[in-house]
Backbone and ligand atoms as CSV (ligand in chain L), in Angstrom:
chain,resi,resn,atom,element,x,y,z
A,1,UNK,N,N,0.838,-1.207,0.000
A,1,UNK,CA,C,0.000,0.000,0.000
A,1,UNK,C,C,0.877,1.263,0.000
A,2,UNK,N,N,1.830,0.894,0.718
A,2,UNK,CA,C,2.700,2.695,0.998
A,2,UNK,C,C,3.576,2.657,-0.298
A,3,UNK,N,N,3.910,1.422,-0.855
A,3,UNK,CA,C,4.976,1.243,-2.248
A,3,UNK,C,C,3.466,2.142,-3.325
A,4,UNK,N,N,3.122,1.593,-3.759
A,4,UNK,CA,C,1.856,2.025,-4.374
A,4,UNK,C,C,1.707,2.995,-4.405
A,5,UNK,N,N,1.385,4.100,-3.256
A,5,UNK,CA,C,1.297,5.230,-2.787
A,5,UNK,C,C,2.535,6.127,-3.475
A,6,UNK,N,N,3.798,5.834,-3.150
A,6,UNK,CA,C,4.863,6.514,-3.335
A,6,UNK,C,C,5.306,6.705,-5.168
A,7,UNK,N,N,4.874,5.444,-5.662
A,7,UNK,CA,C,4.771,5.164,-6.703
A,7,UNK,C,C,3.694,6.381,-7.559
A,8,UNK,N,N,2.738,6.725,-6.811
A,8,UNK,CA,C,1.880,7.793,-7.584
A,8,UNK,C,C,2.439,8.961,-7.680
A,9,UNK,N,N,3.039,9.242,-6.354
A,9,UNK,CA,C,3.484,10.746,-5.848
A,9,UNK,C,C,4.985,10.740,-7.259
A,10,UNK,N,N,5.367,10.013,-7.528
A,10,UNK,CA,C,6.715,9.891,-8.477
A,10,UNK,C,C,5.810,10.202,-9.511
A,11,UNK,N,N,4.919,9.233,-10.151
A,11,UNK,CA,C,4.391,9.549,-11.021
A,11,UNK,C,C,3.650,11.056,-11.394
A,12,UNK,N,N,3.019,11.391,-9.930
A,12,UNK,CA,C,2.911,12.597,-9.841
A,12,UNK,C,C,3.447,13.615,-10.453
A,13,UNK,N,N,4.965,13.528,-9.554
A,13,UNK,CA,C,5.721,14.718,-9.836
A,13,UNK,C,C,6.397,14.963,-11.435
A,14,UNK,N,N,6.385,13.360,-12.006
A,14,UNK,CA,C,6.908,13.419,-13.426
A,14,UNK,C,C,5.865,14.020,-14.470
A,15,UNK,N,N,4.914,13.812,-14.009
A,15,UNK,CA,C,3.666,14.421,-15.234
A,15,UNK,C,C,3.789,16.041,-14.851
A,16,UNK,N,N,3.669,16.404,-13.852
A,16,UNK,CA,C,4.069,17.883,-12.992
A,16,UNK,C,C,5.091,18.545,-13.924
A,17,UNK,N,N,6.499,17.826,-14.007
A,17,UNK,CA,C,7.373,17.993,-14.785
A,17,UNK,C,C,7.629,18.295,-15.794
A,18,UNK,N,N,6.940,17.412,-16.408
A,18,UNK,CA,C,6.882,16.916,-18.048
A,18,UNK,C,C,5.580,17.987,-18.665
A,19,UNK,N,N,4.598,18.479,-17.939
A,19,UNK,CA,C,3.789,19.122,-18.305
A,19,UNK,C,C,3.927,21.072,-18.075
A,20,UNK,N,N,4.835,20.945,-17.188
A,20,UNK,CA,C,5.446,22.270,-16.936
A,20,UNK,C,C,6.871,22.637,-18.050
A,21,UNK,N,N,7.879,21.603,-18.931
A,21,UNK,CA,C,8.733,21.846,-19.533
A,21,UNK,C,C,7.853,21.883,-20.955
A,22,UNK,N,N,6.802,21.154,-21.363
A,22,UNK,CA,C,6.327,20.931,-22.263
A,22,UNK,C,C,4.987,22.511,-22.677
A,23,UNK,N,N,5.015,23.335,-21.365
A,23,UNK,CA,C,4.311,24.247,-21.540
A,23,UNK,C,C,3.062,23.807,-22.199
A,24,UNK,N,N,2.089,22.841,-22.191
A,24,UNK,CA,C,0.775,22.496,-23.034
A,24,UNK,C,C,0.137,23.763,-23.212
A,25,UNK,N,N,-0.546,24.150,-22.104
A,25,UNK,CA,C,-1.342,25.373,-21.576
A,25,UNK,C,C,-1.108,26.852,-22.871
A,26,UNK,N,N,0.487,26.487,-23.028
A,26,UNK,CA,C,0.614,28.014,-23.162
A,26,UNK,C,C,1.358,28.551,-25.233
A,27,UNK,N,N,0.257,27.824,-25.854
A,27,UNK,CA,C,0.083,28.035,-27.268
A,27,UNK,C,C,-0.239,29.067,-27.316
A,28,UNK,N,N,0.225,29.702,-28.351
A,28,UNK,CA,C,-0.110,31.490,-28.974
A,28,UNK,C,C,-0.955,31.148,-30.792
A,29,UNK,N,N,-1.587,31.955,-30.575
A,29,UNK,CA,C,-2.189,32.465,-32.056
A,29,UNK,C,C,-1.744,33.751,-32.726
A,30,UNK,N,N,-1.053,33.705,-33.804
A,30,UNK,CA,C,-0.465,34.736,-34.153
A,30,UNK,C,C,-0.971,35.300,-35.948
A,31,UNK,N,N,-0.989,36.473,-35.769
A,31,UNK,CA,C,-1.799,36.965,-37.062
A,31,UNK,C,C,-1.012,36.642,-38.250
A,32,UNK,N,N,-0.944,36.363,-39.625
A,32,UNK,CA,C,0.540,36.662,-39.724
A,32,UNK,C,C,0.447,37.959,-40.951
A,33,UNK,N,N,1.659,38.509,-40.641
A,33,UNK,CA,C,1.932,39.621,-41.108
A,33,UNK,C,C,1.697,41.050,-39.937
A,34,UNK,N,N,1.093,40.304,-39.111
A,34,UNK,CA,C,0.259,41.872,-37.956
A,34,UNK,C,C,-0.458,42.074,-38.342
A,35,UNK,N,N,-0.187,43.511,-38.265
A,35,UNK,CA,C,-1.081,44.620,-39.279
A,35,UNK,C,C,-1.906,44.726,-40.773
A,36,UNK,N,N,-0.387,44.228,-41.246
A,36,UNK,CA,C,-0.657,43.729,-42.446
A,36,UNK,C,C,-1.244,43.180,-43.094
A,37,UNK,N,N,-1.512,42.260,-42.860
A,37,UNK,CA,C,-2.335,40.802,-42.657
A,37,UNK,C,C,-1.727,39.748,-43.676
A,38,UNK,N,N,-2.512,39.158,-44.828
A,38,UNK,CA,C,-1.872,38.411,-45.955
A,38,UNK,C,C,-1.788,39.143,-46.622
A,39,UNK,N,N,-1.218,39.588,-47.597
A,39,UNK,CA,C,-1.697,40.261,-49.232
A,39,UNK,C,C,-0.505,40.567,-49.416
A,40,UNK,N,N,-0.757,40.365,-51.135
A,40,UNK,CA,C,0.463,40.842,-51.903
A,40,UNK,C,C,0.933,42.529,-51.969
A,41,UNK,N,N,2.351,42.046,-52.325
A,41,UNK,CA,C,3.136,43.146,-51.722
A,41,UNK,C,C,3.637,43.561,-51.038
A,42,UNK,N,N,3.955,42.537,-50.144
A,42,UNK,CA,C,4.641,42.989,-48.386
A,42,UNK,C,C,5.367,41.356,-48.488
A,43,UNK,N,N,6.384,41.968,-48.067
A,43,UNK,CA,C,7.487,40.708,-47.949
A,43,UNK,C,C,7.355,40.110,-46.672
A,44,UNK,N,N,7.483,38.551,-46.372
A,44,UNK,CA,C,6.828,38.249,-45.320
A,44,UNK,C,C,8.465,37.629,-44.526
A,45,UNK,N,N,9.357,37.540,-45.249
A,45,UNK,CA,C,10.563,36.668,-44.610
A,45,UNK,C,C,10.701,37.474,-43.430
A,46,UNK,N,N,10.823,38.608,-43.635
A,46,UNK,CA,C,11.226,39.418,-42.437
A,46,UNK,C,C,10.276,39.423,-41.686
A,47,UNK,N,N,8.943,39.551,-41.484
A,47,UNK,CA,C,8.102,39.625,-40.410
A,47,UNK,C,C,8.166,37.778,-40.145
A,48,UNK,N,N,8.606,36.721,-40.781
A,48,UNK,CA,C,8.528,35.590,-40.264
A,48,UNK,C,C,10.030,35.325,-39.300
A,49,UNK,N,N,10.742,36.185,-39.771
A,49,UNK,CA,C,11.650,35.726,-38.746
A,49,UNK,C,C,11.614,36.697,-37.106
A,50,UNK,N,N,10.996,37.917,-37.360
A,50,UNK,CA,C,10.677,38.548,-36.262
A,50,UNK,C,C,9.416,37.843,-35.533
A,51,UNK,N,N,8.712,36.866,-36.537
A,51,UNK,CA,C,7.680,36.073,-35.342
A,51,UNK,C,C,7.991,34.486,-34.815
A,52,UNK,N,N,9.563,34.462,-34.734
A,52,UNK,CA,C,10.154,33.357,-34.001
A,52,UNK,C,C,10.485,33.956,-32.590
A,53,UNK,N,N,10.321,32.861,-31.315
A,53,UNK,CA,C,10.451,31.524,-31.828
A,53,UNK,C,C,9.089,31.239,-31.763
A,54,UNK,N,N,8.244,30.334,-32.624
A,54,UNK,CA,C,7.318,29.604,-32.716
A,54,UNK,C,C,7.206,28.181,-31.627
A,55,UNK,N,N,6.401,27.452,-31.418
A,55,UNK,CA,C,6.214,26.265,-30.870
A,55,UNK,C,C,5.472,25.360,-31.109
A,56,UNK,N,N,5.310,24.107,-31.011
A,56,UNK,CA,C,4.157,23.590,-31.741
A,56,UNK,C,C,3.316,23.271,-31.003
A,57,UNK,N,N,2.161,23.456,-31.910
A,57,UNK,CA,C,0.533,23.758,-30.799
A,57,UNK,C,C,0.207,25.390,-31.565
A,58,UNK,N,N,1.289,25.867,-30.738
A,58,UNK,CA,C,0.908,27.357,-31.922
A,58,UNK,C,C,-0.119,27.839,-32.961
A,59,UNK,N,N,-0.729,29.036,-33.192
A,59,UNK,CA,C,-0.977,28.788,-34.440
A,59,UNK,C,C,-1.027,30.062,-35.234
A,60,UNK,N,N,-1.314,29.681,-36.651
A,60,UNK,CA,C,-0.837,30.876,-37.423
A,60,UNK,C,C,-2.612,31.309,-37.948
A,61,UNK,N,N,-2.826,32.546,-37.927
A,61,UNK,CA,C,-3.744,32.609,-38.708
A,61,UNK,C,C,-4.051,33.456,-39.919
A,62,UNK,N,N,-4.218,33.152,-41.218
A,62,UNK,CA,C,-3.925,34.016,-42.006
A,62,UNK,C,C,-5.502,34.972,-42.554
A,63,UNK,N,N,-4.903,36.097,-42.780
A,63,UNK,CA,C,-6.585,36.494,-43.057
A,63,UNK,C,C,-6.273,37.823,-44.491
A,64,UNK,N,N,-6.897,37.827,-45.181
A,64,UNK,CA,C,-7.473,38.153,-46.343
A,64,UNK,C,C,-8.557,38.397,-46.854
A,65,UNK,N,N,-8.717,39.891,-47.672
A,65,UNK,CA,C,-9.797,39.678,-48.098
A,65,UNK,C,C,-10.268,38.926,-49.362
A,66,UNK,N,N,-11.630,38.575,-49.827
A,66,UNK,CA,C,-11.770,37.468,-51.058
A,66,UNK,C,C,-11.368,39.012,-52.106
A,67,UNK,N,N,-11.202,38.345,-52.872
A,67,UNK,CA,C,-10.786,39.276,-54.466
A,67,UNK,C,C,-12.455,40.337,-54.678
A,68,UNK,N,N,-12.055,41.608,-54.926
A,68,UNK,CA,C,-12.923,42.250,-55.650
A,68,UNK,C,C,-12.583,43.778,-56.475
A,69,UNK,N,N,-13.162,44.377,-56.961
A,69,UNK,CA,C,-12.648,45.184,-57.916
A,69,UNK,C,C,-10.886,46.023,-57.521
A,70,UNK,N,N,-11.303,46.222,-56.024
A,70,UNK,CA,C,-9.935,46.827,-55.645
A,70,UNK,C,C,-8.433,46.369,-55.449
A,71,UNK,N,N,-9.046,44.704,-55.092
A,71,UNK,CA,C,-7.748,43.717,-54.527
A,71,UNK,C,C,-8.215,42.389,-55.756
A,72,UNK,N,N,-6.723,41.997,-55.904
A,72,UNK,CA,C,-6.796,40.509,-56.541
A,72,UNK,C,C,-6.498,39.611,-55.646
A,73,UNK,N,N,-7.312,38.299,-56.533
A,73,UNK,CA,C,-7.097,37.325,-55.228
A,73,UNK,C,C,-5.741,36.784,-55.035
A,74,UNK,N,N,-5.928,36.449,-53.281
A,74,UNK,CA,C,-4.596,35.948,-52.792
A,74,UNK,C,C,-5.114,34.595,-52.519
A,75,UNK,N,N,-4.601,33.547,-51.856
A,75,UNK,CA,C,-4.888,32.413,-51.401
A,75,UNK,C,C,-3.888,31.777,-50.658
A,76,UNK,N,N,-3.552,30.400,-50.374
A,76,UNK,CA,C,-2.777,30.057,-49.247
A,76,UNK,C,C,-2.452,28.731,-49.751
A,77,UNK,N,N,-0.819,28.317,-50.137
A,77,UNK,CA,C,-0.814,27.297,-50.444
A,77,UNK,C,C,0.446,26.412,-49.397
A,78,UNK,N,N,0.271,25.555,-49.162
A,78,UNK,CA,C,1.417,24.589,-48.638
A,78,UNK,C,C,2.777,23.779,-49.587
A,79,UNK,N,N,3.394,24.193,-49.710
A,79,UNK,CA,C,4.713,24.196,-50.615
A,79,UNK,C,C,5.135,22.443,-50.230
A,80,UNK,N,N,5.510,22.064,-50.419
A,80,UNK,CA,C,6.056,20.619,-50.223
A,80,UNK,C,C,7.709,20.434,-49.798
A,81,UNK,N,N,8.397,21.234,-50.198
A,81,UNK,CA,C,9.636,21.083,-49.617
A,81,UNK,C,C,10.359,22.788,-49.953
A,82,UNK,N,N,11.960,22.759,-49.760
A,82,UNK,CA,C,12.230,23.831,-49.671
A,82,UNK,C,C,12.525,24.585,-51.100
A,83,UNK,N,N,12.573,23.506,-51.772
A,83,UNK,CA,C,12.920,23.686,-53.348
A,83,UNK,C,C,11.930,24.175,-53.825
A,84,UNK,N,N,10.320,23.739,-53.831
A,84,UNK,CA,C,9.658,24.117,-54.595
A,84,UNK,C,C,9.498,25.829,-54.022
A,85,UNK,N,N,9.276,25.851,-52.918
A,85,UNK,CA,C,9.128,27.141,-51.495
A,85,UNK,C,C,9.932,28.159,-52.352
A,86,UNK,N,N,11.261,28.026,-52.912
A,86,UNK,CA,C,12.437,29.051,-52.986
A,86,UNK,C,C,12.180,29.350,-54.373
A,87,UNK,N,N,11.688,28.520,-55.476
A,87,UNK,CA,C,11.488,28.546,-56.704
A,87,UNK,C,C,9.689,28.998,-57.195
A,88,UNK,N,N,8.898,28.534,-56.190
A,88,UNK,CA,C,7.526,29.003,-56.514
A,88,UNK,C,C,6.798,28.352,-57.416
A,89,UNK,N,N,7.531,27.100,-56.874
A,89,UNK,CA,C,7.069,26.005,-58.041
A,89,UNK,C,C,5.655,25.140,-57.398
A,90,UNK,N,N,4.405,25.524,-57.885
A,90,UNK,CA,C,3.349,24.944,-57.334
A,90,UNK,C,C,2.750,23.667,-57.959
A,91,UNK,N,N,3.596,23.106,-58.545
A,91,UNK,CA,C,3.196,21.942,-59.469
A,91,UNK,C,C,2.730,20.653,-58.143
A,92,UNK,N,N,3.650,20.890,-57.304
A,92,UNK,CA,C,3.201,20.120,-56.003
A,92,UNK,C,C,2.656,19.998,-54.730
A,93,UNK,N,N,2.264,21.487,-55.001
A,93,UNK,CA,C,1.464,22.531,-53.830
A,93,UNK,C,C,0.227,21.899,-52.991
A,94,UNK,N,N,-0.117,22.183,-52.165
A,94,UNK,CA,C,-1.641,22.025,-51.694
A,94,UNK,C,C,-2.148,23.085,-51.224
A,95,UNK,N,N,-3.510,23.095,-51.879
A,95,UNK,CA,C,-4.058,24.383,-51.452
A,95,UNK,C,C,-4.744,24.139,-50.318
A,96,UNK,N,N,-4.317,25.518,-49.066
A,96,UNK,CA,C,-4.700,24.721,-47.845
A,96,UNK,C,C,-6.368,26.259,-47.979
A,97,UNK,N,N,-6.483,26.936,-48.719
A,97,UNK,CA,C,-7.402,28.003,-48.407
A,97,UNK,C,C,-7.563,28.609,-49.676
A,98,UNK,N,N,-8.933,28.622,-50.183
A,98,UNK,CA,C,-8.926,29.577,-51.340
A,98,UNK,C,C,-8.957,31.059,-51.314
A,99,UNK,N,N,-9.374,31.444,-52.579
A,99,UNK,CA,C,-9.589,33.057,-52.596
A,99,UNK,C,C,-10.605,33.812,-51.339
A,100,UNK,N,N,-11.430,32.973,-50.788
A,100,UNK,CA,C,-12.391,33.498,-50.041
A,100,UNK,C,C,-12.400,33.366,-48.877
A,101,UNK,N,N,-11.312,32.000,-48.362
A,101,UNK,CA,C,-11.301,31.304,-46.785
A,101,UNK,C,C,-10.584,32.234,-46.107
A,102,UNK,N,N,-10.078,33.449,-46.485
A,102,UNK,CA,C,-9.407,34.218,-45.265
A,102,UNK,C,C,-10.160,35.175,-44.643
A,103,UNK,N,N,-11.394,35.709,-45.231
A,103,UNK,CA,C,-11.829,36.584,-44.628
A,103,UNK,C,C,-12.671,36.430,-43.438
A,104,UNK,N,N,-13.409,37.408,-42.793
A,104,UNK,CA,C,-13.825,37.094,-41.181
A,104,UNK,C,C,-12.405,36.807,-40.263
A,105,UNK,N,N,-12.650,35.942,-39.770
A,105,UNK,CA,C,-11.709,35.212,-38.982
A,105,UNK,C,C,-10.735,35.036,-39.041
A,106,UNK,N,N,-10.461,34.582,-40.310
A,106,UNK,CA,C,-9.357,33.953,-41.107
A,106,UNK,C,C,-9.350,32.686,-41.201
A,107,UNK,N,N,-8.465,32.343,-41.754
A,107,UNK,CA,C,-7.668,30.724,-42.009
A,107,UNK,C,C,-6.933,30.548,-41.247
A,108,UNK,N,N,-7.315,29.703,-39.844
A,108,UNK,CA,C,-6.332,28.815,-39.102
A,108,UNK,C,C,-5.490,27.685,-39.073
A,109,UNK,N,N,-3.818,27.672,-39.110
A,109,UNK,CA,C,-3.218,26.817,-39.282
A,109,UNK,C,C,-2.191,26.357,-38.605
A,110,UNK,N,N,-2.817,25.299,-37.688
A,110,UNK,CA,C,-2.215,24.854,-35.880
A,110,UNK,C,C,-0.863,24.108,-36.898
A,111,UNK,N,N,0.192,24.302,-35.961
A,111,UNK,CA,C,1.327,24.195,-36.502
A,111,UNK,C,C,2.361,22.718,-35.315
A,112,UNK,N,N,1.484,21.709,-35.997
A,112,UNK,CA,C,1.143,20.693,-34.845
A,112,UNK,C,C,2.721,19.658,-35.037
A,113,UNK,N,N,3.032,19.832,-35.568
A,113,UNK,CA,C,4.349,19.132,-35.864
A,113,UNK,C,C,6.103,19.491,-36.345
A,114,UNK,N,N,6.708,19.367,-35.633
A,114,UNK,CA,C,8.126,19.333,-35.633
A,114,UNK,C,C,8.685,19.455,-36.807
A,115,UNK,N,N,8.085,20.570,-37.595
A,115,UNK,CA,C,8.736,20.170,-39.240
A,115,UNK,C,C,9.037,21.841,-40.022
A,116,UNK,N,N,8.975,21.917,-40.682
A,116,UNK,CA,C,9.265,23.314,-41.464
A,116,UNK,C,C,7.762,23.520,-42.013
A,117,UNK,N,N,7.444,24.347,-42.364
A,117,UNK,CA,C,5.792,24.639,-42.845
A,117,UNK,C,C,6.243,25.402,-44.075
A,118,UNK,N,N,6.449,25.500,-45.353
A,118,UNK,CA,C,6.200,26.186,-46.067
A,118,UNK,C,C,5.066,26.884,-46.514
A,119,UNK,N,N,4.793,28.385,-46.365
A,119,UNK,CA,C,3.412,28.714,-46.796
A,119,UNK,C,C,4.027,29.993,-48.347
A,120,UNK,N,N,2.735,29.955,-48.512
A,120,UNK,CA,C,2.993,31.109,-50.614
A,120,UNK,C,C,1.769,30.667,-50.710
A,121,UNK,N,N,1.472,32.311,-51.547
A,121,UNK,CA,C,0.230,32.751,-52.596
A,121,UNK,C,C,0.327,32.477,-53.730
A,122,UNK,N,N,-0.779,31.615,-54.343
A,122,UNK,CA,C,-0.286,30.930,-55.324
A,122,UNK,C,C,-1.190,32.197,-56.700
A,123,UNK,N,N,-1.679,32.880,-56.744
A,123,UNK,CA,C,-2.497,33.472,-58.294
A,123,UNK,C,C,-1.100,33.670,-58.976
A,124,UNK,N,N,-1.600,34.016,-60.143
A,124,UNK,CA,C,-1.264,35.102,-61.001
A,124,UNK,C,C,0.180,33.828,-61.494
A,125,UNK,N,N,0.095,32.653,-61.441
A,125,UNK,CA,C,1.002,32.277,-61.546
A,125,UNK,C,C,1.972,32.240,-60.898
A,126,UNK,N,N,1.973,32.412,-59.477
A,126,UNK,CA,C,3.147,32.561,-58.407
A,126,UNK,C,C,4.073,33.808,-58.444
A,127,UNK,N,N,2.973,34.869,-58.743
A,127,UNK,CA,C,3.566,36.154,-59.081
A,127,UNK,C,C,3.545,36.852,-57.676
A,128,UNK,N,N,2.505,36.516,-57.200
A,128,UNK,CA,C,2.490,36.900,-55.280
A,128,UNK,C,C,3.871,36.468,-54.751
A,129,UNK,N,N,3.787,34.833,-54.841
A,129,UNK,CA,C,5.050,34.105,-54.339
A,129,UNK,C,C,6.313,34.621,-55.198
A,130,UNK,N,N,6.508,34.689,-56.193
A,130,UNK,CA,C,7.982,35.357,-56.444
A,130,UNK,C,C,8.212,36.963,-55.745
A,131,UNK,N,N,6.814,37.646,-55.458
A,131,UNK,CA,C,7.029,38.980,-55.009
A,131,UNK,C,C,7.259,39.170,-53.820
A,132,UNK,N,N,7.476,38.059,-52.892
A,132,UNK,CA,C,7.932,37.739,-51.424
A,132,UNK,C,C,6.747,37.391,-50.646
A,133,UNK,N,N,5.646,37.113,-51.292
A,133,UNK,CA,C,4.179,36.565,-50.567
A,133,UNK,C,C,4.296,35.006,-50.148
A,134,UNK,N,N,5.418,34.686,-49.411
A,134,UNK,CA,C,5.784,33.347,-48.791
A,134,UNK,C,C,6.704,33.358,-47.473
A,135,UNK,N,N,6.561,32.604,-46.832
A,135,UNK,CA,C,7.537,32.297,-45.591
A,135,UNK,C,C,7.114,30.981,-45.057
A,136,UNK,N,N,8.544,30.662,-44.651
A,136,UNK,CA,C,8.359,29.633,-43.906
A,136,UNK,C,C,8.524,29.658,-42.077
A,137,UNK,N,N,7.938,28.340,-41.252
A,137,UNK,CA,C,7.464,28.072,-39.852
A,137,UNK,C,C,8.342,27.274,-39.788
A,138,UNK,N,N,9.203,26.909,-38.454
A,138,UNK,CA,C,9.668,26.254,-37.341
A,138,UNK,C,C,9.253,25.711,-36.278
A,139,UNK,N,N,8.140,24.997,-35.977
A,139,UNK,CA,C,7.525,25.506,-34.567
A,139,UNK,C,C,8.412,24.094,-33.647
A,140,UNK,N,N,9.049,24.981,-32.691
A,140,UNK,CA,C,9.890,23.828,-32.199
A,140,UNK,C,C,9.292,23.311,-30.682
A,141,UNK,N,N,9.807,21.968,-30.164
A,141,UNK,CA,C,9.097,21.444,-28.730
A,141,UNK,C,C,9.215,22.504,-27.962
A,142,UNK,N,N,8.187,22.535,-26.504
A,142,UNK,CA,C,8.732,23.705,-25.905
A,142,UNK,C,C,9.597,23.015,-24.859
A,143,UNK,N,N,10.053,21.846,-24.423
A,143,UNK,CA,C,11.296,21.460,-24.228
A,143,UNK,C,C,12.594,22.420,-24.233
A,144,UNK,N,N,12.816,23.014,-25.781
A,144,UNK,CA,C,13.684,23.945,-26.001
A,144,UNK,C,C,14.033,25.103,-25.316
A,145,UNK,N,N,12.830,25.605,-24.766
A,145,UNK,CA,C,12.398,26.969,-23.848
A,145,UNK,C,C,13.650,27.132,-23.342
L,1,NAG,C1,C,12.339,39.674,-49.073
L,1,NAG,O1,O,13.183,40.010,-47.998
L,1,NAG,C2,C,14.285,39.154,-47.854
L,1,NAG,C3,C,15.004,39.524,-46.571
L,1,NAG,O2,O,15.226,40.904,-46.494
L,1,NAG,C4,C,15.148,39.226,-49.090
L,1,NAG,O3,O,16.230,38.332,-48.977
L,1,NAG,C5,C,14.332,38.844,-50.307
L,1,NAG,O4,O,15.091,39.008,-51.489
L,1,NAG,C6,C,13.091,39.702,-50.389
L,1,NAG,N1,N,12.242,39.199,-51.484
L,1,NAG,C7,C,11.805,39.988,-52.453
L,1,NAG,C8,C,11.002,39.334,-53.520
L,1,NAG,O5,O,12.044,41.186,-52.494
């Protein structure tokens, strides 16, 4: 009974541990661009590296308005590796949001895994994305903290 007992309080303190280095609780939602928001014409490398460090759980949310006489459409694509990302090559893209999914709220995109995220605007022929309408995510364990 008292082995048992002591056995919880360990277990206890390791989940205590493990849940305090791992920060669960404490995910951020972040606009991206700020102010800015999505849209072409604003270079995003630099506001992506001023919105490190990231973590995963995190999330990004992108927001846009849908296309109309004043603005052309933007949209939101997921790049596949770093090659296509640097070249704007969408032959292997996924579109994670069309012309219309950013507005209101936006387009939320929990950044749930340990990997690089490539994001780019795909119209006009990747004319957004060659004009700096791309960046890439890090979101690392919060272990790292
Ligand atoms: C965007 O900014 C980065 C960092 O300053 C720069 O290296 C890159 O060439 C810029 N892209 C464009 C299309 O201007």
């Amino acid at each position: 009974m008292k082995m048992a007992l002591s056995i919880n309080v360990a277990q206890a303190i390791v989940l205590l541990v493990a849940a305090t280095l791992l920060g669960v609780s404490q995910a951020k939602t972040v606009v991206v661009g700020g102010d800015e928001k999505w849209r072409s014409g604003f270079n995003y490398t630099e506001w992506a590296f001023q919105s490190n460090p990231l973590y995963i759980n995190d999330k990004l949310v992108f927001k846009y308005q849908p296309p109309s006489e004043s603005s052309s459409a933007v949209d939101l694509y997921w790049m596949p590796d770093l090659y296509s990302y640097m070249t704007c090559d969408f032959s292997r893209a996924k579109l994670l949001a069309d012309a219309t999914q950013g507005n209101g709220a936006g387009y939320t995109v929990a950044l749930d895994q340990w990997r690089p995220y490539y994001f780019a605007s795909g119209p006009s022929n990747g004319l957004n994305c060659k004009d700096g309408m791309k960046f890439f995510a890090v979101p690392w364990p919060r272990w790292f903290k």
